[in-house]
ZAFI-18512 format. One record per residue (C-alpha): x, y, z; chain; residue in one letter. Coordinates in steps of 0.2 Angstrom, whole numbers, always signed. Layout:
BEGIN
<site><px>X</px><py>Y</py><pz>Z</pz><chaine>A</chaine><residu>A</residu></site>
...
//
This chain:
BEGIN
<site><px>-452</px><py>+478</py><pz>+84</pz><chaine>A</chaine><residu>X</residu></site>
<site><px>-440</px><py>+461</py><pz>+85</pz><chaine>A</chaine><residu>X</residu></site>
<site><px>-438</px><py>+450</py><pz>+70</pz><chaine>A</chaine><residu>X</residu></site>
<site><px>-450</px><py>+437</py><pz>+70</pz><chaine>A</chaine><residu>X</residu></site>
<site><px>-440</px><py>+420</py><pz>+61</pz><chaine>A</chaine><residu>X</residu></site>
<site><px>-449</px><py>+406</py><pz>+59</pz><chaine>A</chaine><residu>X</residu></site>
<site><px>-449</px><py>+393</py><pz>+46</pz><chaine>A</chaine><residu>X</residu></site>
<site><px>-463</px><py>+389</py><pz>+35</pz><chaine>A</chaine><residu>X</residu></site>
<site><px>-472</px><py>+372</py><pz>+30</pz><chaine>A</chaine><residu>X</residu></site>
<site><px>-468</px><py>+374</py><pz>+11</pz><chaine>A</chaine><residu>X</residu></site>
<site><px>-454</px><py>+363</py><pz>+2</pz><chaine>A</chaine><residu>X</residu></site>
<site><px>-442</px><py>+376</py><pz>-8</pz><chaine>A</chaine><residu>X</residu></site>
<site><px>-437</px><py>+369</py><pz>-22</pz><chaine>A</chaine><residu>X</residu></site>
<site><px>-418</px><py>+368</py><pz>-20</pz><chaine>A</chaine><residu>X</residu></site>
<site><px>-425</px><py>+358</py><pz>-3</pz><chaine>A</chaine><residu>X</residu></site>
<site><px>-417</px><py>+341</py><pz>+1</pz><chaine>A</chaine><residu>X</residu></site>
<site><px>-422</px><py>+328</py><pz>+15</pz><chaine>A</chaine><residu>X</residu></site>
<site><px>-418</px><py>+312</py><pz>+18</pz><chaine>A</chaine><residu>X</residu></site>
<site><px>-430</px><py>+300</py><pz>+26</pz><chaine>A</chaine><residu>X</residu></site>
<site><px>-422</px><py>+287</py><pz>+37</pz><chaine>A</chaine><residu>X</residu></site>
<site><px>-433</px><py>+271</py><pz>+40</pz><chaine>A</chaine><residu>X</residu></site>
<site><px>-433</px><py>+257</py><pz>+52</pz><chaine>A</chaine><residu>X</residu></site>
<site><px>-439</px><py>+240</py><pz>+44</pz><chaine>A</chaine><residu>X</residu></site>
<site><px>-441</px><py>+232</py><pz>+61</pz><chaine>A</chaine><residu>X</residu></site>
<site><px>-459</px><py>+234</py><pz>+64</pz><chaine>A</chaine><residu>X</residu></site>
<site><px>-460</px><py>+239</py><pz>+44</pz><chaine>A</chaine><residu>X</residu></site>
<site><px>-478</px><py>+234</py><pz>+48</pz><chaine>A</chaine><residu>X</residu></site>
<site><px>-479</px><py>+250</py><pz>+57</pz><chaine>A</chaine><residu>X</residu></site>
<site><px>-464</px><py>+260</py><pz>+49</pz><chaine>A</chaine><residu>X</residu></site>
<site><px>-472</px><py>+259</py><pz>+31</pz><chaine>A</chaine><residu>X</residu></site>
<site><px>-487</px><py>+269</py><pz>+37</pz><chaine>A</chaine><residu>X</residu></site>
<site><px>-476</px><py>+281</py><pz>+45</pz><chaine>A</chaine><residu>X</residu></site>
<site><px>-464</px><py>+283</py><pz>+27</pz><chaine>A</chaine><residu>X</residu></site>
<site><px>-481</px><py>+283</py><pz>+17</pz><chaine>A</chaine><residu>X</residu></site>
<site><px>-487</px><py>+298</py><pz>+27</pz><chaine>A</chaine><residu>X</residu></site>
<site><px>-470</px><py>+308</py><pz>+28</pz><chaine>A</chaine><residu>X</residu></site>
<site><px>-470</px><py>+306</py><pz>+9</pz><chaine>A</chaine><residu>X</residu></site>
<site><px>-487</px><py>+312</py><pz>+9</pz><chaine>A</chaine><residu>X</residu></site>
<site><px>-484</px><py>+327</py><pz>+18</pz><chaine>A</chaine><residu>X</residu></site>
<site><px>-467</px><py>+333</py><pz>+7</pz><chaine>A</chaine><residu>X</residu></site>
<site><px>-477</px><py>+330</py><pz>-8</pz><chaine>A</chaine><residu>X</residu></site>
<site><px>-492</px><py>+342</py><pz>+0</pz><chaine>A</chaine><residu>X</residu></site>
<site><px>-481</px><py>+353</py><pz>+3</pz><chaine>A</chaine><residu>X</residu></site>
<site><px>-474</px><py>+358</py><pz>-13</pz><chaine>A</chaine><residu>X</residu></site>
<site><px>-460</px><py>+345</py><pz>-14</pz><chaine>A</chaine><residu>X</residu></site>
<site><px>-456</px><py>+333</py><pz>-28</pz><chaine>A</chaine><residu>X</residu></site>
<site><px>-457</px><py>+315</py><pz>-19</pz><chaine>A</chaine><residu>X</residu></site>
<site><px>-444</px><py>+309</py><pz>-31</pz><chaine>A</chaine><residu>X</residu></site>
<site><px>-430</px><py>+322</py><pz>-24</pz><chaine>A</chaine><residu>X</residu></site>
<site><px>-433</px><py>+313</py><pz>-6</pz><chaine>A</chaine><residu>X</residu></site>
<site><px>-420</px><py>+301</py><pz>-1</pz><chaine>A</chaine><residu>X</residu></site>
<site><px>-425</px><py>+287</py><pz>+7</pz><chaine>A</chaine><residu>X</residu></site>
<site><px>-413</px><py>+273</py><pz>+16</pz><chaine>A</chaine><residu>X</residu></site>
<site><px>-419</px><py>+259</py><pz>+26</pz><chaine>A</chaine><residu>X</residu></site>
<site><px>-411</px><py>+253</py><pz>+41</pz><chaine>A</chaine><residu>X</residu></site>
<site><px>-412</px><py>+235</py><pz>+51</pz><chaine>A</chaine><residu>X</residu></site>
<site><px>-418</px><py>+244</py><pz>+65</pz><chaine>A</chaine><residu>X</residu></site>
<site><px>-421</px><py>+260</py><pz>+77</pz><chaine>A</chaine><residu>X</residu></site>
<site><px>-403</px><py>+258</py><pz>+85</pz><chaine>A</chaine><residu>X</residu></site>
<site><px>-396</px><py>+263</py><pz>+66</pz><chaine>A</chaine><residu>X</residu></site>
<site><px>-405</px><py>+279</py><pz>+65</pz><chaine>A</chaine><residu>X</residu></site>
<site><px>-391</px><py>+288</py><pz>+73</pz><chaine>A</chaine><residu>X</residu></site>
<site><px>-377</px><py>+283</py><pz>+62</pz><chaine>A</chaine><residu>X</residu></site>
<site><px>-384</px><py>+285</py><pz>+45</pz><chaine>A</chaine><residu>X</residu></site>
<site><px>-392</px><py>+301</py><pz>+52</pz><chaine>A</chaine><residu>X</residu></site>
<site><px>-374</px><py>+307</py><pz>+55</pz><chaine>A</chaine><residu>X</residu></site>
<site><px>-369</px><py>+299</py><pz>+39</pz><chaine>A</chaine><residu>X</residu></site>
<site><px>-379</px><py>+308</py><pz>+30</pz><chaine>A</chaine><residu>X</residu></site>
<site><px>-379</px><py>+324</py><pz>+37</pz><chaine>A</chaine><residu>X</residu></site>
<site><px>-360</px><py>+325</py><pz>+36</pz><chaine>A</chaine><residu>X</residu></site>
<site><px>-361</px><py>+323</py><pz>+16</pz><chaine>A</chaine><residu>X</residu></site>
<site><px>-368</px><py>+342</py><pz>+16</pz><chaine>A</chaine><residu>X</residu></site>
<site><px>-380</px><py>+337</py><pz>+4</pz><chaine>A</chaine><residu>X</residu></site>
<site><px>-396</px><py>+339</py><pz>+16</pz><chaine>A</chaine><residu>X</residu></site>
<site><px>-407</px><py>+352</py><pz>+25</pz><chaine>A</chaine><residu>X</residu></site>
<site><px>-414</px><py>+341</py><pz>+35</pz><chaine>A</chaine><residu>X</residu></site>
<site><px>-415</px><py>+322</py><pz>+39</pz><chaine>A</chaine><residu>X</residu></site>
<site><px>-430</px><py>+312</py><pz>+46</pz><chaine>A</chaine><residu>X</residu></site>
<site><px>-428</px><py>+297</py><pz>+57</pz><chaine>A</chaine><residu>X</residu></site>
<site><px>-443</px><py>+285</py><pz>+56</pz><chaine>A</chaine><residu>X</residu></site>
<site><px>-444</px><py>+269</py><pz>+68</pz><chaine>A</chaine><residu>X</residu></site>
<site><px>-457</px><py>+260</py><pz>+81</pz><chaine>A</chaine><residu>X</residu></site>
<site><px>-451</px><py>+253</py><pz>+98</pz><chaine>A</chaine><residu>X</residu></site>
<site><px>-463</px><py>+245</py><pz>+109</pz><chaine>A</chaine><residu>X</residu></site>
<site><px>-460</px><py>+238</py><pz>+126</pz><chaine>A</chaine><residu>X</residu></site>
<site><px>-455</px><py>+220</py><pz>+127</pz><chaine>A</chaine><residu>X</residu></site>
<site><px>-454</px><py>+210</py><pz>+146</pz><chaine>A</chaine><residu>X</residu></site>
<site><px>-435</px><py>+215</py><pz>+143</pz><chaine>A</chaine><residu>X</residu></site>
<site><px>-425</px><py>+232</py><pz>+147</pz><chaine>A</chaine><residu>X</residu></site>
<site><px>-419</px><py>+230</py><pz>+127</pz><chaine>A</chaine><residu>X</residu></site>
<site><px>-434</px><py>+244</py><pz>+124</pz><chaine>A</chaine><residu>X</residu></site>
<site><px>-426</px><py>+256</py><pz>+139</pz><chaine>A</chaine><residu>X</residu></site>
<site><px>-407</px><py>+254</py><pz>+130</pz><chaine>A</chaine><residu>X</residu></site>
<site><px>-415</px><py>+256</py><pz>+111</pz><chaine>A</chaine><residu>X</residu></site>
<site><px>-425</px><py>+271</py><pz>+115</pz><chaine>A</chaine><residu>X</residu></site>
<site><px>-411</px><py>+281</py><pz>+126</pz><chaine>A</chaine><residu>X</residu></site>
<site><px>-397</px><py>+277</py><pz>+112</pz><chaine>A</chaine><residu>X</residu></site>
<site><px>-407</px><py>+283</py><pz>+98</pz><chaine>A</chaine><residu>X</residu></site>
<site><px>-415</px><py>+297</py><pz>+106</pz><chaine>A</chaine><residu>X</residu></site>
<site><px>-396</px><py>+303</py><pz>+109</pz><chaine>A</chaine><residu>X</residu></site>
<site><px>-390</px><py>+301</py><pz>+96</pz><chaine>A</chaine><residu>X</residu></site>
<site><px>-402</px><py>+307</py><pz>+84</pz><chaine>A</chaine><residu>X</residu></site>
<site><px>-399</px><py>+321</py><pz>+94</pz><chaine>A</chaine><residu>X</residu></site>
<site><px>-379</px><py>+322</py><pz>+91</pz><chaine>A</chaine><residu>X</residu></site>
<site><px>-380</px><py>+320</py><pz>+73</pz><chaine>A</chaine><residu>X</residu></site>
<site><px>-388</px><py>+336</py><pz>+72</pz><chaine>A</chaine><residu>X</residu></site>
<site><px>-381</px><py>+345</py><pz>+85</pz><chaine>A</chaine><residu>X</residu></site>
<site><px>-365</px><py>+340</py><pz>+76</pz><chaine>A</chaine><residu>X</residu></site>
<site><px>-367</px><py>+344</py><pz>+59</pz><chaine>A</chaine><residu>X</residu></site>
<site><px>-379</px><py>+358</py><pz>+63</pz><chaine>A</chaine><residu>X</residu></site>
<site><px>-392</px><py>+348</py><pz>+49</pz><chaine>A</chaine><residu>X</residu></site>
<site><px>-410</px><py>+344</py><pz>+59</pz><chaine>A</chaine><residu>X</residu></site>
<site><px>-411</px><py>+327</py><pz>+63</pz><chaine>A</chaine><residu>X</residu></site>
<site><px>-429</px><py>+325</py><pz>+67</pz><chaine>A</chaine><residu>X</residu></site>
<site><px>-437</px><py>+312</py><pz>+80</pz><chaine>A</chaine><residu>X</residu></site>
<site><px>-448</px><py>+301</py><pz>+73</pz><chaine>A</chaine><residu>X</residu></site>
<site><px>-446</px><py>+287</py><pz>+85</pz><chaine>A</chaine><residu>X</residu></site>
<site><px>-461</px><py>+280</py><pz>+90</pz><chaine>A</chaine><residu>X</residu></site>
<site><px>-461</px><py>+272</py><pz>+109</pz><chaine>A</chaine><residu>X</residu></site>
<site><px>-475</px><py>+264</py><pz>+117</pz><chaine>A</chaine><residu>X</residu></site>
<site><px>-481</px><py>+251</py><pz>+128</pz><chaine>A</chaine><residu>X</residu></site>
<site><px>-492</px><py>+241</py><pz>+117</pz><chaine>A</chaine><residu>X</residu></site>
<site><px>-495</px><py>+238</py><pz>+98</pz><chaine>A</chaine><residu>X</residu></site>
<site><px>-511</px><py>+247</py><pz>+100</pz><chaine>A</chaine><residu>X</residu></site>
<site><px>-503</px><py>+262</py><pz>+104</pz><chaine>A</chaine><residu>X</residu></site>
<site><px>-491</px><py>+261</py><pz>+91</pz><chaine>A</chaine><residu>X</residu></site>
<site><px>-507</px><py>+257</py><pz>+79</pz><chaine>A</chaine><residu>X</residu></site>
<site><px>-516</px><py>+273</py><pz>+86</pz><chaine>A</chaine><residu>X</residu></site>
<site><px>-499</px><py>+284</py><pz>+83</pz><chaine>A</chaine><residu>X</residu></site>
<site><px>-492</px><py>+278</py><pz>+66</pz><chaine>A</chaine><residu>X</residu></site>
<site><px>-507</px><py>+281</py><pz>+54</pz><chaine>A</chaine><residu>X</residu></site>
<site><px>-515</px><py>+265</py><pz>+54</pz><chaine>A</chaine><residu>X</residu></site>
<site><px>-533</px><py>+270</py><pz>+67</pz><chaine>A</chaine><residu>X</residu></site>
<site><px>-529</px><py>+287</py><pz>+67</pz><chaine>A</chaine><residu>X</residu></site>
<site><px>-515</px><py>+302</py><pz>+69</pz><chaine>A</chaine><residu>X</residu></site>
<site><px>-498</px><py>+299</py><pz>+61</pz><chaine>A</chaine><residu>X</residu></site>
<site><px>-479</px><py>+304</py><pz>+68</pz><chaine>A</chaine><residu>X</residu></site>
<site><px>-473</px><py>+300</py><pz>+51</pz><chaine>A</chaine><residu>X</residu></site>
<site><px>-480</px><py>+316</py><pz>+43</pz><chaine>A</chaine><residu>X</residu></site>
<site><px>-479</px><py>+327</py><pz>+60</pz><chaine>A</chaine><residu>X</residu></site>
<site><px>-460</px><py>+323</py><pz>+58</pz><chaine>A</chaine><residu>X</residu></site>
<site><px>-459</px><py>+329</py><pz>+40</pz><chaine>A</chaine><residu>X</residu></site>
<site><px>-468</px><py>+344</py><pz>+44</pz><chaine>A</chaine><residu>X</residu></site>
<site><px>-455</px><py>+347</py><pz>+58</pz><chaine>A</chaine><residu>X</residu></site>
<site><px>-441</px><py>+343</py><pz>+45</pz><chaine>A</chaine><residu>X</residu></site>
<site><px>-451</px><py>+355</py><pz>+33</pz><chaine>A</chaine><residu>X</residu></site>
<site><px>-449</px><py>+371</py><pz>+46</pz><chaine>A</chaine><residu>X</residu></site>
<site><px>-432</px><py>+366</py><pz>+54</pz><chaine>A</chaine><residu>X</residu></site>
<site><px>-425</px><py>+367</py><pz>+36</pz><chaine>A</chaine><residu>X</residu></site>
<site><px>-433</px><py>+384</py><pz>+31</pz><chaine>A</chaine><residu>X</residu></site>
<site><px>-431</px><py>+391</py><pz>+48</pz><chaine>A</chaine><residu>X</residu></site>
<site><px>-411</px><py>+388</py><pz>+47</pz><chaine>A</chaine><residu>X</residu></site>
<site><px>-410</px><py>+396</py><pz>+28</pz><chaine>A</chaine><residu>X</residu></site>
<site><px>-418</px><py>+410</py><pz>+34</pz><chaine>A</chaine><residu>X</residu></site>
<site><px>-405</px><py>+412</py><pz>+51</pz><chaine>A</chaine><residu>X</residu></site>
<site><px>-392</px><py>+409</py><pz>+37</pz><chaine>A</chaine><residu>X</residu></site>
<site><px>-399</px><py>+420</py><pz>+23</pz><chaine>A</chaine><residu>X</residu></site>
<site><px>-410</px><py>+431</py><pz>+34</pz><chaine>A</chaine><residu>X</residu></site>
<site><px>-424</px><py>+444</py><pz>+24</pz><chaine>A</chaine><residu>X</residu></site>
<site><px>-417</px><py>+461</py><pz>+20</pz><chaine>A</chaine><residu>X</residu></site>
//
């Protein structure tokens, strides 16, 4: 029989993740945070070992993602932000750039960079996907942080 890995949604208690918060649309964004913490803190984790940094906007996810990711001191980083589509293609540019590089930061420092971007077309959207009528991308994207971090100790450090 193969080795089943998978990670698990409980914090270990050496476990440290940084949160990285857009305040452009904080209106939004602050649900999103409020939710994540909720989630690490249901989890098993201590809410004040989080580390959470707010940024201008979603464009600066990327770079403080890196940023922190290349300190070594984190299993996993969470990128928090709302985009929603304006009569200008300043929503197309946002969204591609973070999306990518969210992606590179992980991909080069190996430390889970999690998507937590919201995109939509309307503030109604955003309302229904970022915990203010209902669901919350917020607390999926800790949960995702959660497993990602446990699943990589494990590859790392796998059961005897």
């Amino acid at each position: 029989m193969p080795q089943r890995l998978e990670g698990q949604w409980i914090v270990r208690p050496e476990a440290a993740i940084a949160v990285v918060v857009s305040r452009f649309n904080s209106f939004l964004t602050e649900h999103m945070l409020a939710a994540a913490t909720d989630a690490f803190q249901r989890m098993g984790g201590d809410v004040e070992k989080l580390t959470i940094v707010h940024v201008p906007g979603s464009f600066e996810l990327p770079v403080t993602a890196l940023k922190l990711a290349e300190t070594g001191r984190y299993h996993a980083i969470v990128c928090l932000g709302v985009v929603i589509r304006g009569e200008t293609t300043h929503y197309d540019h946002v969204c591609e750039h973070a999306a990518r590089g969210i992606r590179e930061a992980a991909t080069r420092t190996g430390v889970p960079c999690i998507f937590g971007l919201v995109t939509t077309d309307t503030v109604e959207q955003a309302l229904n996907r970022c915990g203010v009528k209902m669901g919350n991308q917020g607390e999926k994207a800790m949960l995702a942080a959660i497993e990602m971090a446990n699943l990589l100790q494990r590859i790392e450090n796998p059961p005897q």
